[in-house]
C-alpha positions as CSV (number, residue, x, y, z in Angstrom):
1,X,1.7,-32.2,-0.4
2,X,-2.1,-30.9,-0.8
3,X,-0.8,-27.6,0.7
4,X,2.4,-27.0,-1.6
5,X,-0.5,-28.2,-4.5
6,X,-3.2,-25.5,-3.1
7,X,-0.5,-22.7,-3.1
8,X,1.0,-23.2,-5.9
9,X,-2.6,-23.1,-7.4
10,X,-3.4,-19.7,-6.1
11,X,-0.1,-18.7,-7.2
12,X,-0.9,-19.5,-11.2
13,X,-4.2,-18.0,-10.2
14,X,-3.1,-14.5,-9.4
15,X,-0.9,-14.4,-12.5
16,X,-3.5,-15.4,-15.0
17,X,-5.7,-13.0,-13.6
18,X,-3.3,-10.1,-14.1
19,X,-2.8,-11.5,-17.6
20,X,-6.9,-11.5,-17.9
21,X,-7.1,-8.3,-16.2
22,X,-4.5,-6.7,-18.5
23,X,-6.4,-7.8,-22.0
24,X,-9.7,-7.3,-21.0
25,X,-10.9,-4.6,-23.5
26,X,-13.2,-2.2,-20.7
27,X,-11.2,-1.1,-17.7
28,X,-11.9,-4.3,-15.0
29,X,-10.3,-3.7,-11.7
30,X,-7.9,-6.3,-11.1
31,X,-9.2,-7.5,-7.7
32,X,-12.7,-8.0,-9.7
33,X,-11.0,-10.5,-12.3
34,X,-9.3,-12.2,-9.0
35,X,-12.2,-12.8,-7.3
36,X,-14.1,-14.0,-10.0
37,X,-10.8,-16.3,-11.0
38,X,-11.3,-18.2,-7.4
39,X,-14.9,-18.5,-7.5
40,X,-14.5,-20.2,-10.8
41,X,-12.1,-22.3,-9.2
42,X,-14.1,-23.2,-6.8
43,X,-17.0,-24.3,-9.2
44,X,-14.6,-26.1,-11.1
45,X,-13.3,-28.2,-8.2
46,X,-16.1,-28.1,-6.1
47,X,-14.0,-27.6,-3.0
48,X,-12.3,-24.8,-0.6
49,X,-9.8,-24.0,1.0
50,X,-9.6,-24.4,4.5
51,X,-8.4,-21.7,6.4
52,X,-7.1,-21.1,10.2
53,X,-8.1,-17.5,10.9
54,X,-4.9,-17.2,13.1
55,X,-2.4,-18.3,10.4
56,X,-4.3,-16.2,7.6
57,X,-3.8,-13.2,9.5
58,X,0.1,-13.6,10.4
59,X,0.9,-14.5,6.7
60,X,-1.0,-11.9,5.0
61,X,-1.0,-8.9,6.9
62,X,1.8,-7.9,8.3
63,X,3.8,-7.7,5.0
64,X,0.9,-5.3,3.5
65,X,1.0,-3.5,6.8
66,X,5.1,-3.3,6.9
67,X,4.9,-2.3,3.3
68,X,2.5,0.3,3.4
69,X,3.9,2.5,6.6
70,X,7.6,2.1,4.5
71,X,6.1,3.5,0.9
72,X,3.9,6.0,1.8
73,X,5.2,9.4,1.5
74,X,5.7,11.3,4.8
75,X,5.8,14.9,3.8
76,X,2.3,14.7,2.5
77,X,1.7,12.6,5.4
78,X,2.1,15.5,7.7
79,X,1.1,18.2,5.3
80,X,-2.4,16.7,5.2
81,X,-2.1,15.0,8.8
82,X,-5.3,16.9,10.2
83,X,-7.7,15.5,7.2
84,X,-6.3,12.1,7.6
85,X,-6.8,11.6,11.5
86,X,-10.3,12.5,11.1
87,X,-11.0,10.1,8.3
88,X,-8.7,7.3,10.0
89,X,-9.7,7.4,13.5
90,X,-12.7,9.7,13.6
91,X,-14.7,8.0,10.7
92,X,-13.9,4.4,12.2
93,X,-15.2,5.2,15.3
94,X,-18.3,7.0,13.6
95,X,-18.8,4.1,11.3
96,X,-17.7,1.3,14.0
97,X,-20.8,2.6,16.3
98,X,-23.5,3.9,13.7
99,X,-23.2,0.3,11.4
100,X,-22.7,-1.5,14.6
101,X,-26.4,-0.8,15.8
102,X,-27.4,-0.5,12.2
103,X,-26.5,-4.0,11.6
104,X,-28.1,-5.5,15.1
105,X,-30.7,-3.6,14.0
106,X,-31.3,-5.0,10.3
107,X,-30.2,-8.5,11.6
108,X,-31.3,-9.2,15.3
109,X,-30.0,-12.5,15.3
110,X,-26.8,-11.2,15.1
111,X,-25.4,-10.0,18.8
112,X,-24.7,-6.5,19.0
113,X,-20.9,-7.3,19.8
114,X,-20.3,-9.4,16.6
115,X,-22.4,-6.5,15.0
116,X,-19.5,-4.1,16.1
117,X,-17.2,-6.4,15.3
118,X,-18.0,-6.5,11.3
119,X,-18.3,-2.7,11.7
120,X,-14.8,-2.6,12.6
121,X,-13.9,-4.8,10.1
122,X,-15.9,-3.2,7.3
123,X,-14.6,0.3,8.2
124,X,-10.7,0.0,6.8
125,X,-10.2,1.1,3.1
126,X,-8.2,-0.2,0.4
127,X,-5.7,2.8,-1.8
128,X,-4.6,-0.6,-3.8
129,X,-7.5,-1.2,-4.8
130,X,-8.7,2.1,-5.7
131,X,-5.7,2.8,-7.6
132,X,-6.1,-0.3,-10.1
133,X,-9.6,1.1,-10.6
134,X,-8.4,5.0,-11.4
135,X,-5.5,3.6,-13.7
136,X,-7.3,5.3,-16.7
137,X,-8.3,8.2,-14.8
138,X,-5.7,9.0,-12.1
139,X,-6.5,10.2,-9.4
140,X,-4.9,13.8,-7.9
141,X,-1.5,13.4,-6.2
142,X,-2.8,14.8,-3.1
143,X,-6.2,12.7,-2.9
144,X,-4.2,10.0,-3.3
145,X,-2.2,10.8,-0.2
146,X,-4.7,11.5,1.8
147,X,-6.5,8.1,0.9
148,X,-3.0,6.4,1.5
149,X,-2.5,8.1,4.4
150,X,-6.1,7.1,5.7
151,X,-5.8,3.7,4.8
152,X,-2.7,3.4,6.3
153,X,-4.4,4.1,10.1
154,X,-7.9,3.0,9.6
155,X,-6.1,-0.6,9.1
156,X,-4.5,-0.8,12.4
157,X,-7.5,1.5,14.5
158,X,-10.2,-0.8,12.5
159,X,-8.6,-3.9,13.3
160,X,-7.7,-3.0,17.0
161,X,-11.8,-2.1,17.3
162,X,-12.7,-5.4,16.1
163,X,-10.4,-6.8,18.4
164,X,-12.1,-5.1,21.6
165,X,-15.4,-6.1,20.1
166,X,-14.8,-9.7,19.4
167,X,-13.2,-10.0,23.2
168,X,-16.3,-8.2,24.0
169,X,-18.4,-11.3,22.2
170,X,-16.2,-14.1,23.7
171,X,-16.6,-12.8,27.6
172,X,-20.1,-11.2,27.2
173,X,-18.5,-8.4,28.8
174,X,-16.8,-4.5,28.2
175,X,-15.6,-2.7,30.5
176,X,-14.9,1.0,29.5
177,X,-11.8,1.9,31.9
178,X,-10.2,-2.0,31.3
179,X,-10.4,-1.2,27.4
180,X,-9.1,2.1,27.8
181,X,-5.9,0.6,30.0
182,X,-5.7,-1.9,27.4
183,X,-6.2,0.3,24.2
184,X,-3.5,2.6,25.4
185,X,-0.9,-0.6,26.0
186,X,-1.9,-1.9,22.4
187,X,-1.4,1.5,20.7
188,X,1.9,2.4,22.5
189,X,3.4,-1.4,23.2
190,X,2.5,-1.7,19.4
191,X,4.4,1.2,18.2
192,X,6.9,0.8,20.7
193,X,8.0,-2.7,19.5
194,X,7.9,-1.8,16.1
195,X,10.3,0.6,16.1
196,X,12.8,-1.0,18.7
197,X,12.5,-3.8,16.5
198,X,13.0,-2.3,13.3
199,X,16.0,0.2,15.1
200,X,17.7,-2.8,16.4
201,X,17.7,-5.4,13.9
202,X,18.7,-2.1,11.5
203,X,22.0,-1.2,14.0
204,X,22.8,-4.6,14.2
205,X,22.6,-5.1,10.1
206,X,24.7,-2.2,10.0
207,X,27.4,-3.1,12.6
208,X,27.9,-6.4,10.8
209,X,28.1,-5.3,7.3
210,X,31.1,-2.9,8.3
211,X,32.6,-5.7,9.2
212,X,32.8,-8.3,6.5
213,X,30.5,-6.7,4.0
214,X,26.9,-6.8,2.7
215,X,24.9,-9.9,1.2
216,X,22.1,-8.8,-0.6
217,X,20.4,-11.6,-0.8
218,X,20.8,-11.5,3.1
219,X,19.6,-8.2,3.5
220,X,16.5,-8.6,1.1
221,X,15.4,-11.3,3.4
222,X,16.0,-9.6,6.6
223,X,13.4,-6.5,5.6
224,X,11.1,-9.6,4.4
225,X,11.2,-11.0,8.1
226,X,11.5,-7.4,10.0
227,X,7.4,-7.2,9.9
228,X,6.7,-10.5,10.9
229,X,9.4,-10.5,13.8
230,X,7.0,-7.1,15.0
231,X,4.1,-8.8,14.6
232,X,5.1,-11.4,16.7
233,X,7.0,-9.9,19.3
234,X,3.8,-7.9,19.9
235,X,1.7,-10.2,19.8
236,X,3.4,-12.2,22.6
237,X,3.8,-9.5,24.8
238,X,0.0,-8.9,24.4
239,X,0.4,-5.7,22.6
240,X,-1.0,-4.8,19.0
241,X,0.7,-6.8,16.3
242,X,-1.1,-4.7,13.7
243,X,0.7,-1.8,14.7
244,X,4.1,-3.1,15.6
245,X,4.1,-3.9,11.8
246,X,3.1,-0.4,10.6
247,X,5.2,1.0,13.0
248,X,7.8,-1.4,11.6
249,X,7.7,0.5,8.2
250,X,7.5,3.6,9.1
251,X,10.9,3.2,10.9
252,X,11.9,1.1,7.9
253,X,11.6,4.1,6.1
254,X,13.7,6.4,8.6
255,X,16.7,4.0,9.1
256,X,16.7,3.6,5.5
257,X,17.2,7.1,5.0
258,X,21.3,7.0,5.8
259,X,22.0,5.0,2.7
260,X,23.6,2.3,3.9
261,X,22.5,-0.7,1.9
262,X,24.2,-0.9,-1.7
263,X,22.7,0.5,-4.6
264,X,22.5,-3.4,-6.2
265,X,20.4,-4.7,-3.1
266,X,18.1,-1.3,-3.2
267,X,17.1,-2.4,-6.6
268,X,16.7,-5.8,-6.4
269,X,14.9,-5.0,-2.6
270,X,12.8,-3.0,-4.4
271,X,11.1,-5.6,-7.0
272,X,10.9,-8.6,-4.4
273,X,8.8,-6.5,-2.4
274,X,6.7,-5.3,-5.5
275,X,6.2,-8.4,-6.5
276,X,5.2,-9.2,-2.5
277,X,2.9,-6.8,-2.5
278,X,1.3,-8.2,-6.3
279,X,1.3,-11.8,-4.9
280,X,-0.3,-11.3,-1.5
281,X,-2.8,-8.7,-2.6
282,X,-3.7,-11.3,-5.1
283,X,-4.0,-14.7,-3.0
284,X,-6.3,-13.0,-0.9
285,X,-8.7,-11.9,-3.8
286,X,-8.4,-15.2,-5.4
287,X,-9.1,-16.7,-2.1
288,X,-12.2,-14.7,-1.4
289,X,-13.5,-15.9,-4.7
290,X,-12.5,-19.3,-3.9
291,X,-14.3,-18.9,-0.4
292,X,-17.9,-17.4,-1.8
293,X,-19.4,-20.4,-3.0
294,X,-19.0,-21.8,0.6
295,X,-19.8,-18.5,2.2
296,X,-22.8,-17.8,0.8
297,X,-24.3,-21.6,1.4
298,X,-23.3,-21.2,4.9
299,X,-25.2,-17.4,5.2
300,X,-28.2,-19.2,3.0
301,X,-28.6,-21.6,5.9
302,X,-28.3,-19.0,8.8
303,X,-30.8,-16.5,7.0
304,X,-33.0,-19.7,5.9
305,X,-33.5,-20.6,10.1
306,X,-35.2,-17.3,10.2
307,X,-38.2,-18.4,7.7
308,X,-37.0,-15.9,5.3
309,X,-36.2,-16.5,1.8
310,X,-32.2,-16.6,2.1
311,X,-30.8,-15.4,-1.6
312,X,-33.1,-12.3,-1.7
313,X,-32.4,-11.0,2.0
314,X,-28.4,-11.5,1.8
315,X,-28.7,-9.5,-1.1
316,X,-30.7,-7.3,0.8
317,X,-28.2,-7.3,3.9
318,X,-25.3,-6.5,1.2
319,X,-27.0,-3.3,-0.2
320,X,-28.3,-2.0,2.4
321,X,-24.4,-2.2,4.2
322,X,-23.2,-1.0,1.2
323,X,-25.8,1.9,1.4
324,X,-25.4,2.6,5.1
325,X,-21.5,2.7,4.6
326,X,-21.8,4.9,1.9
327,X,-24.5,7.3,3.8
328,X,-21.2,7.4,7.0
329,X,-18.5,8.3,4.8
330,X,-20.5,10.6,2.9
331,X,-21.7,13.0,5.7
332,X,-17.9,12.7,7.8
333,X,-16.2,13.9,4.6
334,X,-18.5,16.5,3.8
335,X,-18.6,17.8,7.2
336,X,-14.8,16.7,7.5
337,X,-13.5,18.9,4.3
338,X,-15.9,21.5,5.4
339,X,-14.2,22.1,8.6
340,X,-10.4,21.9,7.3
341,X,-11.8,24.8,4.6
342,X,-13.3,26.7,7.2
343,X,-9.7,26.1,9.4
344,X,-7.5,27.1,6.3
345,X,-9.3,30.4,5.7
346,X,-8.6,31.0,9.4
347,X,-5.1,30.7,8.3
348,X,-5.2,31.9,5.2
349,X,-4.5,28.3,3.5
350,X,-4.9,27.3,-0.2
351,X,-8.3,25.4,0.3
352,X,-10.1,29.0,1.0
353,X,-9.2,30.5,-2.2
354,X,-10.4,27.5,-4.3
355,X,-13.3,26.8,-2.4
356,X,-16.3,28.4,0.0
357,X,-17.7,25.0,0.4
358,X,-16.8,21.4,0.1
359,X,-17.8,20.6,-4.2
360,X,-20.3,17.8,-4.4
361,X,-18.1,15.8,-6.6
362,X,-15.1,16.2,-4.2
363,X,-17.3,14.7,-1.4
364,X,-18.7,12.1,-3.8
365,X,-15.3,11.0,-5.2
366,X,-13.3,10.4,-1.9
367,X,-16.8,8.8,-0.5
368,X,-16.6,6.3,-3.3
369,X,-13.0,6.0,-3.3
370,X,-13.3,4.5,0.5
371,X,-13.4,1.3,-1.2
372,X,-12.8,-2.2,1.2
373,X,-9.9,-4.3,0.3
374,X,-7.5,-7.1,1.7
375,X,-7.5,-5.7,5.2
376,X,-11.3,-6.3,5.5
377,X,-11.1,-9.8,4.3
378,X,-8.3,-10.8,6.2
379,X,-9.9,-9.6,9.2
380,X,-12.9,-10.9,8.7
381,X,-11.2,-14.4,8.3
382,X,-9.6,-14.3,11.7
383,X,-13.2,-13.8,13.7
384,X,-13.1,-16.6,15.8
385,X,-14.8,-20.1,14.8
386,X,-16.1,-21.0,18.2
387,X,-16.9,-18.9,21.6
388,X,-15.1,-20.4,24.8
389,X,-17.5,-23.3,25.5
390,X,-17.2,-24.9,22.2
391,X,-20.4,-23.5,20.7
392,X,-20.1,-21.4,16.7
393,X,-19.2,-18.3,16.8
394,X,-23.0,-16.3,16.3
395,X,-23.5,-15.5,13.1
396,X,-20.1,-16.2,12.0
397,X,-21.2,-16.6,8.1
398,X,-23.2,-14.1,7.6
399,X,-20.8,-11.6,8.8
400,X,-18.3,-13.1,6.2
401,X,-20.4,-13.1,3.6
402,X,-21.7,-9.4,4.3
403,X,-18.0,-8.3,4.1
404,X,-17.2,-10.3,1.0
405,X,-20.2,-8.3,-0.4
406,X,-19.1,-5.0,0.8
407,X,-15.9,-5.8,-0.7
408,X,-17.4,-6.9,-4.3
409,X,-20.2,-4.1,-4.4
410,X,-17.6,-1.2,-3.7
411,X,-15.3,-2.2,-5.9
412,X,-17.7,-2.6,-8.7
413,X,-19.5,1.1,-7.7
414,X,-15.7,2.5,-8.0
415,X,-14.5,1.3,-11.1
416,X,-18.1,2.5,-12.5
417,X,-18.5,5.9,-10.6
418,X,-14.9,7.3,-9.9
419,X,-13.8,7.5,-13.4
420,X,-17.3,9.8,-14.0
421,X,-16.6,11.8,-10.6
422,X,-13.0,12.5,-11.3
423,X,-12.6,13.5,-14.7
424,X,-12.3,17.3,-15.0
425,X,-12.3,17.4,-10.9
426,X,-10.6,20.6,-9.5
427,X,-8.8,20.3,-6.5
428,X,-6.6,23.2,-4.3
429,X,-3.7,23.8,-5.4
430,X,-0.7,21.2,-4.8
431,X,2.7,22.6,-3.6
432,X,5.4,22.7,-7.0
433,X,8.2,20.6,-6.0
434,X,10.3,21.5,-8.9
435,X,12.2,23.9,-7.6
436,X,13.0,21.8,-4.7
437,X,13.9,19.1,-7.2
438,X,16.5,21.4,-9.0
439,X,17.8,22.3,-5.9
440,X,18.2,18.8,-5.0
441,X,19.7,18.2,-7.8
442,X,22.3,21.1,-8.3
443,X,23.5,20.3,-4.6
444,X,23.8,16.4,-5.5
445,X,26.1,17.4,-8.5
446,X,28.6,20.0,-6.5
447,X,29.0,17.3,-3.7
448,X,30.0,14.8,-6.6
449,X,32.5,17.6,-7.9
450,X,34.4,18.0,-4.7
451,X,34.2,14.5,-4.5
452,X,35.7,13.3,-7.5
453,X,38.6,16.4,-7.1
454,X,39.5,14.8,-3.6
455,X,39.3,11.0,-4.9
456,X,41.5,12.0,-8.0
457,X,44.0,14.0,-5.8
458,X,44.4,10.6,-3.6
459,X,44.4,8.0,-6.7
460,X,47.2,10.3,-8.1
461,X,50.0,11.4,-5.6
462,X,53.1,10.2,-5.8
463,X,52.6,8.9,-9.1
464,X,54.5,10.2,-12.3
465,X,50.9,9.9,-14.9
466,X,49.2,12.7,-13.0
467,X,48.1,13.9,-16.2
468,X,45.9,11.0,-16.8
469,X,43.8,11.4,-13.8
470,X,43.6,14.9,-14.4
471,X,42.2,14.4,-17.5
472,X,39.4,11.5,-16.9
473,X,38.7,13.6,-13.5
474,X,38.2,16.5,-15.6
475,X,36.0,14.2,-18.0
476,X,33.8,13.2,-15.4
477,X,33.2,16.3,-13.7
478,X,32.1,18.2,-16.8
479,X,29.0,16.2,-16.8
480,X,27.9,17.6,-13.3
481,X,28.8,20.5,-14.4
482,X,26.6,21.0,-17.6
483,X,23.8,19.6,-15.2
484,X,24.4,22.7,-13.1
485,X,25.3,25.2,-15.7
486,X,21.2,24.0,-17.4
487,X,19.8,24.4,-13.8
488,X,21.3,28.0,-13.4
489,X,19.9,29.0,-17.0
490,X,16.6,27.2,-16.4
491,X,16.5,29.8,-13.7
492,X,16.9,32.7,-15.7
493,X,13.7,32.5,-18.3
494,X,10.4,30.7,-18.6
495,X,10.9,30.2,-22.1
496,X,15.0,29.3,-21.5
497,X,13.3,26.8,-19.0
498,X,10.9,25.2,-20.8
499,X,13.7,24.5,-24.2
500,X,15.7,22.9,-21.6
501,X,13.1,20.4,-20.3
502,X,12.2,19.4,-23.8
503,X,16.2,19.3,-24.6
504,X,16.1,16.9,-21.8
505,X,13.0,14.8,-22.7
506,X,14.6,14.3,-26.2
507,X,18.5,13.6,-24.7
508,X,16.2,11.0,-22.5
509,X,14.3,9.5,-25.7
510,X,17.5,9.6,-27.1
511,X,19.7,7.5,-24.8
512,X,16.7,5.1,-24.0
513,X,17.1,4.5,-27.7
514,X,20.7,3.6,-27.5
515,X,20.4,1.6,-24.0
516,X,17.6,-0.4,-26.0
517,X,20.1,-0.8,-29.0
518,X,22.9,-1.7,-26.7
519,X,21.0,-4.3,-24.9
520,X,19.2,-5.9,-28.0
521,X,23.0,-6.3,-29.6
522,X,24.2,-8.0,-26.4
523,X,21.6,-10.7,-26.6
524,X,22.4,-11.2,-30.4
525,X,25.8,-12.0,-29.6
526,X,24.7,-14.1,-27.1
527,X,22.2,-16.3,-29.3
528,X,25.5,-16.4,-31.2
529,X,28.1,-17.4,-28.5
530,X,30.0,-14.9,-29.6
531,X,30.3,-13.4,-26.2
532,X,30.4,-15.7,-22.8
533,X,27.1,-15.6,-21.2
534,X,28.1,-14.3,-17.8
535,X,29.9,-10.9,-19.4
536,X,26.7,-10.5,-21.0
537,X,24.4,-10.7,-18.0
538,X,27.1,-8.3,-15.9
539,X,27.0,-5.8,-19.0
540,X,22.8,-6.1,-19.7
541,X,22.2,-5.7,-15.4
542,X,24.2,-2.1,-15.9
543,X,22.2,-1.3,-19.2
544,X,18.8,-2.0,-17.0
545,X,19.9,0.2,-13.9
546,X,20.9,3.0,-16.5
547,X,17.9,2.6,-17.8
548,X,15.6,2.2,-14.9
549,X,17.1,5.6,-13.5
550,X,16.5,7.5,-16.8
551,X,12.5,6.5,-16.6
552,X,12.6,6.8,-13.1
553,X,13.7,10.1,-13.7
């Protein structure tokens, strides 16, 4: 009963927060409000949540994980693939080794494996998080992509590092060929099982839905248990659960290219996992401010053993990771940029033309931008509790508390410093994807011609009112083709093209209008039972998705 109580607790706390978040008059991040939120919690109550490191990780992650490989956009995945490797593998092994021995270094107590081990942790960004800070400056499509794309891989090669070094703590030993071996059976089992398991729980969704139709209840819950299935399935064949799961989406993302699911379960798919994505981004905000109260007494009394004043050096420990962190990603993405402007040149890319060298507030912006999210706190959660005799884990606390710093002070640094950096920033060139999108478009509408002339043809024969389906056929097609006939003359002139786009923003404005109308008149016959309730949920659900596609659109 205390569980259900404790859950449904952080639940209410992540939706107040948004609500605080949303009328707060300065631009808070929402993962500030959330973590203040718990902490206040915590005073209030005076107690915290316990947590099992083991079951913290298998709740929280592997949705985020799942959710992330499925969203994120694969063209500018590959178009910007060379940028993003070096930031997600080569900057976590550049920051994994250089705060490793920073960190033994500014805190001997601390073993140099656990020291790895927080690097590892503290290396993954956050693109949620940066994103809720930005909302008021946005930041550039193709920033953005790269820091998705980043964040997407640093998670799984972050967490995989932390892995070898907490092993590393536990046995007091590394061996450089047996973590190779192993690395190589992580990475590829990981991926492997993540995409057989996506594949064939995806062919067997299929193969039963031809048969005696589609649930989609059923099938929302089946993509809500595919990343935990990979998770686990990896995990008990020793492999990396981390990426089974991105893996997982990334294949998500594939399979659902055919179309097979129904355009009802899309939708409704579509905002469970939103709100997913809202809740569990959330609870583990709320619960690191719920945990700091016990964190930082626990780090007090470490740092305290030493004979050193404990509240001035953790804030000492925290700035100076912060700091160091900051120094890492500064000097990989400078020399990083540099050497994909240099390689364009070679080629003759866009980056040359815009710039001879990386600009300092380029550098500075996606330096900042590396902010450190939900996967660093979740991770640090699962370090162990105890080594295999029994005894604490060595300087277990600290470590936490460090990372709940990092977390804190980087979010605060980016809300403050990204809006400054970003406004006015110049970037290359981004590829126009307009004329792609007409294309798109004006082939979508001539497949639903022929379409509708051979489903007319076979509603009709043998029948004696031909006319009729001639004439609604007729009806229907002339909409696709005044779509095409605006396309072709968009084509012709700028000008032409231009009085077309603001003839469709105002036919847009203009049928929100009358959707908004329609739908406020339903529910006034309904507060007047003038129309039975369940005609006017059918007939409000269609005035939604007609709506939802015109602002989508």
């Amino acid at each position: 009963m205390e569980t259900i109580t404790i859950s449904l607790v952080l639940l209410l706390a992540v939706v107040i927060s948004g609500i605080l978040a949303r009328l707060s008059p300065i631009p808070v991040p929402l993962p500030l409000v959330q973590i203040g939120f718990g902490a206040l919690i915590a005073a209030t109550t005076g107690e915290a949540v316990s947590l099992n490191p083991e079951i913290f990780f298998l709740l929280l992650l592997p949705p985020l994980l799942f959710l992330d490989g499925w969203r994120i956009p694969k063209e500018e995945l590959f178009h910007d693939k060379g940028t993003i490797l070096e930031l997600a593998f080569g900057l976590v092994i550049f920051t994994v080794v250089g705060m490793g021995f920073f960190i033994h270094w500014m805190i001997p107590t601390m073993p140099l494996p656990v020291a790895f081990a927080l690097a590892a942790i503290l290396s993954p960004t956050d693109p949620i998080a940066v994103s809720s800070i930005a909302a008021r400056v946005p930041i550039p499509k193709r920033m953005m992509h790269i820091l998705e794309g980043e964040s997407l891989l640093n998670d799984a090669s972050g967490l995989v590092c932390m892995r070898f070094a907490v092993a590393a703590a536990l046995t007091g030993g590394f061996s450089l060929m047996t973590a190779a071996g192993t690395f190589l059976w992580l990475a590829l089992g990981g991926i492997a099982i993540g995409v057989g398991v996506t594949w064939s729980i995806t062919y067997a969704k299929g193969w039963i839905t031809r048969r005696i139709g589609e649930d989609t209840g059923a099938q929302i819950l089946i993509s809500l248990l595919i990343p935990f299935g990979a998770y686990l399935a990896a995990e008990h064949l020793h492999a990396s659960g981390i990426l089974a799961a991105v893996a997982a989406g990334i294949t998500m993302s594939y399979a659902e290219s055919g179309g097979q699911a129904l355009a009802t379960t899309r939708v409704r798919r579509t905002a469970v996992w939103d709100t997913v994505q809202f809740t569990v981004n959330g609870i583990i905000f709320v619960l690191l401010g719920e945990q700091l109260p016990k964190i930082a007494s626990s780090a007090a009394e470490v740092v305290r053993a030493t004979g050193r004043d404990e509240v001035a050096w953790l804030a000492v420990y925290v700035v100076a990771t912060n700091f160091a962190l900051a120094v890492l990603r500064f000097g990989w993405v400078w020399a990083s940029l540099r050497f994909t402007i240099y390689r364009r040149r070679l080629n003759g890319g866009p980056g040359a033309v815009v710039f001879s060298a990386p600009s300092w507030r380029l550098v500075a912006a996606m330096s900042l931008a590396g902010v450190r999210g939900a996967i660093t706190l979740a991770g640090v959660m699962t370090l162990p509790l105890v080594m295999l005799d029994g005894s604490p884990f060595p300087a277990r606390d600290v470590a936490v508390f460090i990372a709940a710093g990092v977390i804190i002070v980087s979010l605060a640094a980016s809300s403050i410093g990204l809006p400054f950096l970003l406004k006015g920033l110049k970037l290359p060139p981004e590829p126009s994807h307009h004329k792609e999108e007409e294309r798109a478009r004006a082939l979508a509408a001539e497949a639903a011609i022929k379409a509708i002339e051979l489903r007319q043809h076979a509603m009709s024969a043998g029948l004696s009112d031909v006319d009729r389906y001639v004439d609604v056929a007729a009806q229907v097609m002339d909409i696709y083709r005044k779509r095409i006939d605006r396309m072709q003359r968009t084509a012709e002139t700028a000008e032409l093209a231009e009085e077309v786009r603001k003839a469709e923003q105002v036919e847009r404005e203009l049928r929100l209008a009358g959707l908004r109308a329609e739908r406020e008149e339903l529910y006034r016959l309904a507060r007047n039972r003038l129309v039975s309730e369940e005609i006017i949920r059918k007939l409000v659900r269609d005035i939604d998705l007609a709506e939802t596609r015109l602002l989508a659109g």
